[in-house]
C-alpha positions in Angstrom: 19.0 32.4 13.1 16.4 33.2 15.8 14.1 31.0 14.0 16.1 28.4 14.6 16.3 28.5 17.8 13.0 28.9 18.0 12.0 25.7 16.2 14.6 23.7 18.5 13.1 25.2 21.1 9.7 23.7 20.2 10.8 20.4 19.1 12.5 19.9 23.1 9.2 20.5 24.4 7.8 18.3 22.5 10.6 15.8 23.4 10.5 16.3 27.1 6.2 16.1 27.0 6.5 12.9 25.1 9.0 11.7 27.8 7.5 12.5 30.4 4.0 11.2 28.7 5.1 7.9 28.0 6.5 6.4 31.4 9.9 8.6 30.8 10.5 6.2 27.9 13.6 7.0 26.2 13.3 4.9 22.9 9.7 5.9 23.0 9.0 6.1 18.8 8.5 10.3 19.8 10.9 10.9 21.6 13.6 9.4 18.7 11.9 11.3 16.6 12.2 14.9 17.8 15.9 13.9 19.2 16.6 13.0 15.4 14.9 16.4 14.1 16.5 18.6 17.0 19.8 17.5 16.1 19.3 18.4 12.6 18.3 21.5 13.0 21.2 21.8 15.7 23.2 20.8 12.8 21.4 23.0 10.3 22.1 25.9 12.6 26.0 25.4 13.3 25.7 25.2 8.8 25.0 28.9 8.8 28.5 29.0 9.2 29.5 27.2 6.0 26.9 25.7 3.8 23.6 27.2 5.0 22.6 30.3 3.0 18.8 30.1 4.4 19.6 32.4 7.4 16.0 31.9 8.8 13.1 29.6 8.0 9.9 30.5 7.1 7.2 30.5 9.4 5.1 27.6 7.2 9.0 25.5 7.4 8.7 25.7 10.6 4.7 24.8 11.5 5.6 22.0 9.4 8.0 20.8 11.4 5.7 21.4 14.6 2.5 19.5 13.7 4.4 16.9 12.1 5.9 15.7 15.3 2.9 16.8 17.8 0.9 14.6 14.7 3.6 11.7 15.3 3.0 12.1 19.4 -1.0 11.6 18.9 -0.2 8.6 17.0 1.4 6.9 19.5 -0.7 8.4 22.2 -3.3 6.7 20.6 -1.4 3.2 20.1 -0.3 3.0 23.6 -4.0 3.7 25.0 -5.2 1.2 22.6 -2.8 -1.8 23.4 -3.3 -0.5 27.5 -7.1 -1.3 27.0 -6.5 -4.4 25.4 -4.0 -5.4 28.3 -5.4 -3.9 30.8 -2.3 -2.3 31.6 -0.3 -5.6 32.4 2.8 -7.1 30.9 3.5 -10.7 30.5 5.9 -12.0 32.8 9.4 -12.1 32.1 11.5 -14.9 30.6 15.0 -15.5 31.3 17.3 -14.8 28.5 18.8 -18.0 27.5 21.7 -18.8 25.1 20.8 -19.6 21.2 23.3 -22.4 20.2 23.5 -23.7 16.8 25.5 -26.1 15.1 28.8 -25.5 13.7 27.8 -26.9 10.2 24.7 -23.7 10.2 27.9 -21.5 11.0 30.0 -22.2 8.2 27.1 -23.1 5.8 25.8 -19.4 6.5 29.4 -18.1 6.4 29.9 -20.1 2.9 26.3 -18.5 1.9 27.3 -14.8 3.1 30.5 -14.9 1.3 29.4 -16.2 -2.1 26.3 -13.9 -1.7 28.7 -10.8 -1.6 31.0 -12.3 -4.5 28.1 -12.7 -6.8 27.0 -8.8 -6.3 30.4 -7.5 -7.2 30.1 -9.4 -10.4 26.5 -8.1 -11.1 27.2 -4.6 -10.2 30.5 -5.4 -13.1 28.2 -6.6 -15.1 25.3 -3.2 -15.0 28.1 -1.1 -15.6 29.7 -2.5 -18.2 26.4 -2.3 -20.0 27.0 1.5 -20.0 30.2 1.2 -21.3 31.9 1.5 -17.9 35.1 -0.5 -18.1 37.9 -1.3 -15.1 38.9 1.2 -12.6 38.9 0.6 -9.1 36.1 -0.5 -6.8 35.2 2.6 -5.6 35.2 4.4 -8.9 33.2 1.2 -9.9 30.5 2.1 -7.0 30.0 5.4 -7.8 29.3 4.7 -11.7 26.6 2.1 -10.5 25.2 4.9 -7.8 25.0 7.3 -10.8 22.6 4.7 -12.8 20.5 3.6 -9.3 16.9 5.3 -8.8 18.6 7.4 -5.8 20.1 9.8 -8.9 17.9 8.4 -12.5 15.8 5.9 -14.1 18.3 4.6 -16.3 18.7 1.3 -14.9 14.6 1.0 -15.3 14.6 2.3 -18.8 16.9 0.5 -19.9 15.7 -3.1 -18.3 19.4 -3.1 -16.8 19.9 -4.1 -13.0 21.4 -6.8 -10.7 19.6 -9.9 -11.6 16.2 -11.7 -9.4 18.2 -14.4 -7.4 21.5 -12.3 -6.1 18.6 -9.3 -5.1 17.0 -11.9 -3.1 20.3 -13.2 -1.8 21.3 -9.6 -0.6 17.7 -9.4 1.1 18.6 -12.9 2.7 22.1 -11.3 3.9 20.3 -8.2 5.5 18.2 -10.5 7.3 21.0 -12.4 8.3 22.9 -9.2 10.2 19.9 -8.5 12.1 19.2 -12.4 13.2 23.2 -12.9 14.1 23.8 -9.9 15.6 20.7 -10.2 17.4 21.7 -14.1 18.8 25.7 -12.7 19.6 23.9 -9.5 22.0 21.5 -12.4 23.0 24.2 -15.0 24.1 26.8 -12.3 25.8 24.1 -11.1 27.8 22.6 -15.0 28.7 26.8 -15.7 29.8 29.5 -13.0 29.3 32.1 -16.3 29.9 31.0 -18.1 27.1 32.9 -16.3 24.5 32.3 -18.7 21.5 28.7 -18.3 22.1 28.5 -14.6 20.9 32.0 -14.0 19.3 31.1 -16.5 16.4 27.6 -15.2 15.7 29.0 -11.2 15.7 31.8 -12.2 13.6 29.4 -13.8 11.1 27.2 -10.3 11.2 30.2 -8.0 10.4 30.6 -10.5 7.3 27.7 -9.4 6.0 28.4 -5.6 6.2 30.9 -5.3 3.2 27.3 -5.9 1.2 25.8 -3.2 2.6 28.0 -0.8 0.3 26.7 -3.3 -2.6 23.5 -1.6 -2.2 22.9 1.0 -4.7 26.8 1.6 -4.1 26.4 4.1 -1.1 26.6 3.7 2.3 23.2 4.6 3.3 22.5 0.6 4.1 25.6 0.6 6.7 23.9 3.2 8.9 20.7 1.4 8.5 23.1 -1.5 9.9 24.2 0.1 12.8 21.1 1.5 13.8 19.4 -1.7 13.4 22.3 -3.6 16.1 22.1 -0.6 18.4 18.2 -0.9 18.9 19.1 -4.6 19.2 21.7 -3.8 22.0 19.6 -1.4 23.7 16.1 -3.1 23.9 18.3 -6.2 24.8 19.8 -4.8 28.0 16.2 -3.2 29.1 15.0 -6.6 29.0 17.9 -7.9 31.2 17.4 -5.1 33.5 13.8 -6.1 33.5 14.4 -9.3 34.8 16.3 -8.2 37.5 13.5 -5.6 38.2 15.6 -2.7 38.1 14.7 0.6 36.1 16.9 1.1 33.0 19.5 3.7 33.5 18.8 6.2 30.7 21.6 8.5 31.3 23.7 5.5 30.4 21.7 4.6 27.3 22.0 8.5 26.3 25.8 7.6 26.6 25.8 5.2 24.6 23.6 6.6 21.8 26.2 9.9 21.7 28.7 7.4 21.7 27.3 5.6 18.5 25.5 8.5 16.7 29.8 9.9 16.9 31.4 6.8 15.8 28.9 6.5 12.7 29.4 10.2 11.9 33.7 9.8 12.0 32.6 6.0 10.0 30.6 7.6 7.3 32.8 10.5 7.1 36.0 7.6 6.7 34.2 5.8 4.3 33.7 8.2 1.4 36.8 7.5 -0.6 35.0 3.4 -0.3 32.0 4.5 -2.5 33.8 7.0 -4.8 32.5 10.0 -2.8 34.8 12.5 -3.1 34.3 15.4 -0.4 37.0 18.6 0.0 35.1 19.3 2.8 36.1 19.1 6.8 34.5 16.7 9.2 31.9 19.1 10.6 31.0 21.2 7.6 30.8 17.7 6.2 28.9 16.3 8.9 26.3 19.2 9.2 25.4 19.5 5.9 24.5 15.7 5.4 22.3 15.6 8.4 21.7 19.2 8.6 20.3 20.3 4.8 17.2 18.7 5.1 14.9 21.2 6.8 16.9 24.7 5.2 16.0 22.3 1.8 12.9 22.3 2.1 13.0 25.8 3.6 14.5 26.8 0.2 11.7 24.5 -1.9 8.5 26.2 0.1 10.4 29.7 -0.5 10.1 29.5 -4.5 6.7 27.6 -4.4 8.0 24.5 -5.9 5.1 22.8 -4.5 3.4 19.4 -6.1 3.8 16.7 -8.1 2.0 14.9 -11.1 1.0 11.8 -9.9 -1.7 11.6 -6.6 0.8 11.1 -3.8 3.7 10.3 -6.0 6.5 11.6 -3.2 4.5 9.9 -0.2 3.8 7.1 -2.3 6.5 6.1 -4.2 6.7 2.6 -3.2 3.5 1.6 -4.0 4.0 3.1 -7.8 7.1 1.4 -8.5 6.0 -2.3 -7.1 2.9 -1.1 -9.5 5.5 -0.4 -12.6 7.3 -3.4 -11.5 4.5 -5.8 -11.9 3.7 -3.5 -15.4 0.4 -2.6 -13.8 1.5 1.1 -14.8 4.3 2.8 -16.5 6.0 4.6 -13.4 9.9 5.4 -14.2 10.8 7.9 -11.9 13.9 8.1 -9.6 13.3 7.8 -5.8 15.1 11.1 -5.1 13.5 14.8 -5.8 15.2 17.4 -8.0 18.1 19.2 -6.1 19.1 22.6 -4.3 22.4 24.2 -4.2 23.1 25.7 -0.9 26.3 27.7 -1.1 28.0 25.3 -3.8 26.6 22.2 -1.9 23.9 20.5 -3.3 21.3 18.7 -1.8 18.1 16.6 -2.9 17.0 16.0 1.1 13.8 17.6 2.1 12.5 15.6 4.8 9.7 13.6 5.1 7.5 16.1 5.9 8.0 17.7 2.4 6.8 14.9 1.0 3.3 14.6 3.0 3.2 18.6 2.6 3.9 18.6 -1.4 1.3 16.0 -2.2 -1.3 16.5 0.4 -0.8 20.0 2.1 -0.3 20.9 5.7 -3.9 18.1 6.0 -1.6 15.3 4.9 1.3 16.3 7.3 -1.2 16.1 10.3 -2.7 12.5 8.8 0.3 10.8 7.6 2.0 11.6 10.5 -0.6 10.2 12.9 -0.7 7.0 11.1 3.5 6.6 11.0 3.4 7.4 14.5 0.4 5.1 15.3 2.2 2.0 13.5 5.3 2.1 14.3 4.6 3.1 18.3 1.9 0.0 18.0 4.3 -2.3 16.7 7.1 -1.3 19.4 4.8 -1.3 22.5 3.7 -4.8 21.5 7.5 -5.8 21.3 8.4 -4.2 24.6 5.7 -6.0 26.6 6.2 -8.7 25.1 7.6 -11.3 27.7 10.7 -12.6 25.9 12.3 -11.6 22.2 10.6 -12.7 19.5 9.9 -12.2 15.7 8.9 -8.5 16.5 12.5 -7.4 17.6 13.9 -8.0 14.2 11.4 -6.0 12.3 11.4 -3.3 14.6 14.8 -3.1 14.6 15.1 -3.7 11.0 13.1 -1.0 10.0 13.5 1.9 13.0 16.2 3.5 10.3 12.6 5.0 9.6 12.5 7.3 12.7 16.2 8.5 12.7 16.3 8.8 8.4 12.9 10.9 7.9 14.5 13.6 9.1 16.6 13.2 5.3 12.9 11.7 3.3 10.1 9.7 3.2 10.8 6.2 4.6 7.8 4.7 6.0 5.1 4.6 3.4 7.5 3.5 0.5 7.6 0.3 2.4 4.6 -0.6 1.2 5.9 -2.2 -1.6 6.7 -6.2 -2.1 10.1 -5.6 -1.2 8.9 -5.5 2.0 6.6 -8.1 2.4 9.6 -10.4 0.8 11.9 -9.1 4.2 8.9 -9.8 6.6 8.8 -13.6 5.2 12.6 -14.2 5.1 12.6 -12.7 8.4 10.3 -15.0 10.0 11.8 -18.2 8.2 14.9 -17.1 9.4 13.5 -16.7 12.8 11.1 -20.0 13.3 14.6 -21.7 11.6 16.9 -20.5 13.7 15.7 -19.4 17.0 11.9 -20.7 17.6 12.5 -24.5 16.1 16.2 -24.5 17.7 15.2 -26.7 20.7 13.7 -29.1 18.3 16.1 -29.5 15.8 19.3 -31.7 16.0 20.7 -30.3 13.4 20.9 -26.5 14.7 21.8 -27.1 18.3 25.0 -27.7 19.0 25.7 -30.7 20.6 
């Protein structure tokens, strides 16, 4: 236990140096970092009472955990120093928020699109699994057969040349875009005029359409967190830019409210929505709760303690989304599921090691400290650039899009499997979407409402 404490310990100081390093930002790329990893270890520790049979960690467990987030903190270090030289330390000057209208034909043409989009990925995901022989039941039991056959648990949807077709995958990848853009013009418009109701209800109403396709996605729910941490970096960088223009200081107790307030609503949300995707749980809320977002670290605790250590490919954990675009383009044979093997902590089992694991298993404690610093340098580079930027632009929605990466690799490697064409297809949508929709709005008839 005393490790534990130790480690969290640690990880705060961390926090508080990065806060107080980087202008006392709160959503500094850091700082949401070690908050994510201090609560799980939080959470790891209140497991001891249930789940958690790895009474203390290791000392290499926790050095790990250490350099990996003082690693992360010289990467952006080194991003902000390099976009403050290029700046010379000024911001552009601020632009009034103003509100995005489009035409009621893009409303119901994107409505029309959202629905069918969702429609046609039930079908498909019917479709997979009656190809292995799965026939009827409900739509959760339905879910968790296709989950079973996804790359999160086997390759059996790659052997077998069996998966949701081309166009409805590129339709769902439309449809993600699409909750980030809509929820981004609703927070947009009820900050431009809080009166103008139509403005912002119609767009939000139009995002929470496109959330019952988030649990069509390799039939978890693991897409509608990413949702609802994609709208609440939305909300919040939204509101500092308000504040901005009204040259007051963003109140971060507030924002600290409201993060509590959102991390508690998801946890109660995910824990609700179990019997959804066929997960069945006997477990209460907290042991529930702890051990999803708590096993991580006494995971890979429990991997470094039986020197399970390496793989057979050159970076095949870190990696891993590089060698499947690879397979996919039949450049090499690579059939492997995303997840690793699993643990069994007290009767619950777990595949979760964190992304640390995966640096440390292909690269050693060397490829912790690099792969750190370049995450940390990326992501910090790409979210300084957005937050000095005078107005929100195309930046906002990949950033937001993609900052699941800082809360989820506390669970596994996020970051570098998005070097894969999946993601460039999501950048280009994205900015279609965008120079469509909110850059060419002014000079299009067609979108702005008359």
């Amino acid at each position: 236990m005393i490790t534990y404490v130790i480690l969290l310990i640690l990880i705060a100081a961390i926090l508080v140096t990065a806060y107080r390093k980087f202008d006392r930002d709160i959503l500094s790329p850091t700082v949401v970092s070690c908050a994510a990893f201090f609560v799980s270890i939080l959470l790891a520790l209140i497991g001891l009472l249930s789940w958690n049979d790895q009474a203390e960690l290791l000392p290499t467990t926790a050095v790990i955990c250490v350099v990996g987030l003082l690693s992360f903190f010289i990467g952006e270090f080194l991003a902000r120093r390099i976009i403050r030289k290029k700046n010379n330390g000024e911001k552009d000057k601020e632009e009034t928020l103003k509100i995005i209208q489009l035409h009621s034909i893009v409303y119901l043409s994107l409505a029309l699109f959202i629905i069918v989009t969702t429609i046609i990925l039930v079908l498909e995901i019917k479709k997979v699994c009656a190809a292995f022989g799965f026939e009827g039941g409900s739509m959760p039991e339905l879910l968790a057969f296709y989950r079973s056959k996804t790359s999160l648990f086997s390759n059996e949807l790659l052997s077998n040349g069996i998966d949701i077709s081309f166009i409805p995958k590129q339709m769902k990848k439309i449809v993600d875009c699409l909750f980030i853009v809509l929820g981004f013009i609703g927070v947009n418009n009820y900050l431009s005029n809080k009166n103008n109701k139509k403005a912002y209800l119609i767009p939000l109403i139009l995002a929470i359409l496109c959330v019952p396709s988030s649990f069509l996605a390799n039939g978890g729910r693991s897409m509608f967190m990413h949702m609802i941490i994609s709208i609440l970096i939305i909300v919040l960088l939204m509101i500092r830019w308000t504040r901005r223009q009204k040259n007051s200081v963003a109140n971060n107790k507030k924002i600290i409210i409201a993060v509590s307030v959102a991390a508690i609503v998801s946890g109660l949300s995910f824990y609700a929505l179990s019997p959804i995707v066929g997960r069945k749980t006997n477990s209460d809320l907290v042991t529930y709760i702890s051990f999803y977002y708590g096993t991580p670290v006494a995971s890979m605790n429990k991997k470094i303690a039986s020197g399970d250590i390496g793989d057979n490919e050159i970076g095949g954990k870190t990696f891993y989304g590089v060698y499947s675009t690879l397979n996919r383009y039949g450049i090499i044979d690579y059939k492997k599921p995303s997840s690793d093997d699993w643990v069994t902590h007290n009767s619950y089992h777990s595949n979760v090691y964190t992304s640390f694991w995966s640096y440390y298993s292909d690269f050693g404690i060397i490829g912790v400290i690099v792969c750190q610093t370049v995450f940390g340098f990326c992501v910090s580079y790409i979210y300084v650039s957005m937050n000095n930027s005078r107005r929100p632009k195309y930046l906002i929605f990949v950033y937001a899009y993609y900052s699941y990466v800082l809360i989820d690799q506390v669970r596994g490697e996020h970051f570098y499997s998005l070097l894969s064409s999946t993601t460039l297809v999501y950048l280009v949508i994205f900015y279609l979407i965008y120079t469509l929709l909110i850059k060419e709005n002014k000079k299009c008839p067609l979108l702005k409402k008359k």
